[in-house]
N, C-alpha and C positions, 0 to 999 in steps of 0.2 A: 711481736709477741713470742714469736718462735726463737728468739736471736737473746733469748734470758738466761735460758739454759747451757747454751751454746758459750756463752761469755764466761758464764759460771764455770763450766769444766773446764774449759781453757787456762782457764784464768790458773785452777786448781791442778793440773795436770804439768803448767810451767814453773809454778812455786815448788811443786814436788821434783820436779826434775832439776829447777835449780839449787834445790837446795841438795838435794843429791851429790849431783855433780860436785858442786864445792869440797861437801863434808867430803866426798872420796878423792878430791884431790887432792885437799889438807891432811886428809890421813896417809898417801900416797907418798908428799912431800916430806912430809916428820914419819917415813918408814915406822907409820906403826899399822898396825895389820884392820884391814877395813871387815875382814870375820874374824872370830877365834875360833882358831883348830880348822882353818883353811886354807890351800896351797894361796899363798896371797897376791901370784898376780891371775889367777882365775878370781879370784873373790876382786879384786879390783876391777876387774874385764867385766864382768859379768854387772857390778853394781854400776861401774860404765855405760853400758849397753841399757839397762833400765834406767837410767837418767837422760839420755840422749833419745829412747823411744817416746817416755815422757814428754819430754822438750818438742819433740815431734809430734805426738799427739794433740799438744798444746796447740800447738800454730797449725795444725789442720782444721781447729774445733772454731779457730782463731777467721780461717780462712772461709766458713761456711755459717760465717753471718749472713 
């Protein structure tokens, strides 16, 4: 009963953070800037960092089935 919601965030926490990752690493790859009007590898580091925390949070929501 409890392990519903648990799947749900997980679930929603790894689609977000994969999809992150990707988009900032195909905009990374074709040097084109992942913010406008920002030093671009903080704006990459940072959108990094929130994809990877994501991806982590996913698989802790993942592990407390």
């Amino acid at each position: 009963m409890e392990s519903g919601p648990a799947i749900f965030a997980g679930t929603v926490f790894a689609l977000f953070g994969g999809g992150l990752l990707t988009w900032t690493v195909s905009r990374v790859r074709h040097r084109a800037p992942v913010a406008h009007d920002v030093n671009p590898v903080a704006s990459a580091t940072l959108a990094g960092l929130a994809a990877v925390a994501a991806l982590v949070l996913g698989a802790w929501c993942f592990t407390h089935l």
